[in-house]
C-alpha positions as CSV (number, residue, x, y, z in Angstrom):
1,X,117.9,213.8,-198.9
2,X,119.6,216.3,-196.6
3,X,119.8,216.6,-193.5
4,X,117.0,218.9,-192.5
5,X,114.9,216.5,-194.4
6,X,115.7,213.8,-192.6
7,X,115.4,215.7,-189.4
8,X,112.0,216.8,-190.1
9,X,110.7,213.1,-191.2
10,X,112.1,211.7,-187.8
11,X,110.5,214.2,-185.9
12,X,107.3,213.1,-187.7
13,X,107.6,209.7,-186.9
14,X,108.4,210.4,-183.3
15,X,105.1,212.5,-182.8
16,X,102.7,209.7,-183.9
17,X,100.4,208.7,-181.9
18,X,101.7,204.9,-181.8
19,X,105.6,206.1,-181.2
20,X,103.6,208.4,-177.7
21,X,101.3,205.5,-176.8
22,X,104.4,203.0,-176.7
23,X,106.8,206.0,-174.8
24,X,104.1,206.0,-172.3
25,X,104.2,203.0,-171.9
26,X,107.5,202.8,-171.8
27,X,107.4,205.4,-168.8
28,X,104.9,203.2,-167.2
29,X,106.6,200.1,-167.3
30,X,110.0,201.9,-165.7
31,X,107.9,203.3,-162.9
32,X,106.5,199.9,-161.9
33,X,109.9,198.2,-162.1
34,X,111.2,201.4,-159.9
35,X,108.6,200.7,-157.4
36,X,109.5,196.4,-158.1
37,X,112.7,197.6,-156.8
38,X,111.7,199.6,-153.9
39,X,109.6,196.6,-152.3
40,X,106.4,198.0,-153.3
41,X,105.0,195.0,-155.1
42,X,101.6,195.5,-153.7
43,X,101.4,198.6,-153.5
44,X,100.2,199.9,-157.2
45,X,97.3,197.9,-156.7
46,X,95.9,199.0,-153.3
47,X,93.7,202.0,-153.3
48,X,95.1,204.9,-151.1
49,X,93.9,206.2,-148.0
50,X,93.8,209.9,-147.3
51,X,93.1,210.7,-143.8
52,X,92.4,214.0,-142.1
53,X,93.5,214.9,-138.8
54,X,92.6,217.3,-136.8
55,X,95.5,219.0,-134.7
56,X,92.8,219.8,-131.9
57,X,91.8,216.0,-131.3
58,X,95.1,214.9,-131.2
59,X,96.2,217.7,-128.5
60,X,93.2,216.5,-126.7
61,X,94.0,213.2,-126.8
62,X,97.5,213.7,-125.2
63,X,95.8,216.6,-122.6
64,X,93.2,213.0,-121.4
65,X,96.4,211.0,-121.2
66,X,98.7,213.5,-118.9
67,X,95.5,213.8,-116.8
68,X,95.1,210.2,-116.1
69,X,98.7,210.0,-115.5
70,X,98.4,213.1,-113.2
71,X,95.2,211.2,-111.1
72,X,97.7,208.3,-109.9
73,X,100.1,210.8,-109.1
74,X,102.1,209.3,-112.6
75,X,103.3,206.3,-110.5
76,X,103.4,202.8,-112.7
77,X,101.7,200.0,-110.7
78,X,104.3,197.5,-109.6
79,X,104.6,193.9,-111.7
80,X,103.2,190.8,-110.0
81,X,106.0,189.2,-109.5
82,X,103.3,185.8,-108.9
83,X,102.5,186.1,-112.0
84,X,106.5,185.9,-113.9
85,X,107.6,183.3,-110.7
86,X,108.0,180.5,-113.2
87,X,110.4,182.4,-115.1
88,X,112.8,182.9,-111.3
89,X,116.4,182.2,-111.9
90,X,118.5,179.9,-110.0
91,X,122.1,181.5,-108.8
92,X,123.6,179.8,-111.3
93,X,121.8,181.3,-114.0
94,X,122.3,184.8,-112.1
95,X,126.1,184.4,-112.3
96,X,126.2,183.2,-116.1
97,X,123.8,186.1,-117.4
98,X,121.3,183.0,-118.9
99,X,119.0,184.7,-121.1
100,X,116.1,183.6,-118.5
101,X,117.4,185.3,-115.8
102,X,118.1,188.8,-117.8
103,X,114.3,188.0,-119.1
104,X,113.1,187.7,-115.4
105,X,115.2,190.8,-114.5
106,X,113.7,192.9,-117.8
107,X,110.3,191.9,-116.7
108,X,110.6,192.5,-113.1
109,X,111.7,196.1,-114.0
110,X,109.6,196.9,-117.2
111,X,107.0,199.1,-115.2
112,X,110.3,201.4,-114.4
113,X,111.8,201.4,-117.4
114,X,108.3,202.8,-119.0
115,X,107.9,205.3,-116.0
116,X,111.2,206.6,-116.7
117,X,111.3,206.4,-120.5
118,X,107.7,208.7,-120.7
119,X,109.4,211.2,-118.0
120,X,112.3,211.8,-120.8
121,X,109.9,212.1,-123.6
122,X,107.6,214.3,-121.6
123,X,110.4,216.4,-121.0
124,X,112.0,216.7,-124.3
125,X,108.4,217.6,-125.4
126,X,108.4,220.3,-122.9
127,X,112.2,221.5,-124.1
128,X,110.8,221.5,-127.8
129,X,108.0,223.3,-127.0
130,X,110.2,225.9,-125.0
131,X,112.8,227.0,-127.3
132,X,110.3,226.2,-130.4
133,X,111.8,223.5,-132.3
C-alpha cells in the first residue's frame, strides 16, 4: 500500500462512530479531572442557578439604606460597654498587648471603625460615580 492509501483508511477509522463516542468521552473525562483539579468536586452535579437582577431594586435598596443612615443623622450607637465588662483588662495585660485586652479594645471601638469604614466607601462611591469609573 502507499501512502495515500494508508492515509485514507486511517482517516476512516478515525471517523467512526466508536473512535467519536470514545474522543468524546475522552474530552469529557479531561474536563471533569480539570474541574477535579480546580476544587469543583461538587460542582458538576449541582444544578445552576440563574438569577436576574434588576439594577433598579438594587439602587433602591441602597437609596432606603442612605436614608436610614441620614434619619440618625449617620451617627453609630455607642457599644455597651456592660455588656463586653467581663472581657476588661487588667494593666498588666494593657502593657503586654494580651490578646484579651486588644479584643476588649477592638470591641469597645467596633461601632467607629464601621462609621468610618462606610464614610470611605461612601465616598469612593461618590469619586467613582464623579469622574465615571
Amino acid at each position: 500500500m502507499d501512502q495515500i492509501q494508508m492515509t485514507l483508511i486511517q482517516n476512516q477509522l478515525l471517523s467512526s462512530p466508536q473512535v467519536l463516542a470514545h474522543q468524546r468521552e475522552r474530552r469529557q473525562h479531561q474536563q471533569q479531572l480539570k474541574l477535579h483539579k480546580l476544587g469543583m468536586r461538587k460542582a458538576r452535579d449541582m444544578p445552576i442557578n440563574v438569577v436576574d437582577i434588576s439594577a433598579k431594586d438594587q439602587m433602591s435598596q441602597a437609596q432606603h439604606v442612605r436614608m436610614a443612615m441620614g434619619a440618625n443623622g449617620g451617627q453609630p450607637k455607642p457599644v455597651n460597654l456592660a455588656s463586653i465588662e467581663h472581657l476588661k483588662p487588667s494593666l498588666g495585660q494593657k502593657r503586654k498587648h494580651n490578646i484579651m485586652s486588644l479584643a476588649y479594645q477592638a470591641k469597645a471601638n467596633e461601632q467607629q471603625l464601621n462609621a468610618s469604614w462606610a464614610a470611605s466607601r461612601r465616598t469612593k462611591a461618590e469619586t467613582q460615580s464623579k469622574y465615571g469609573f
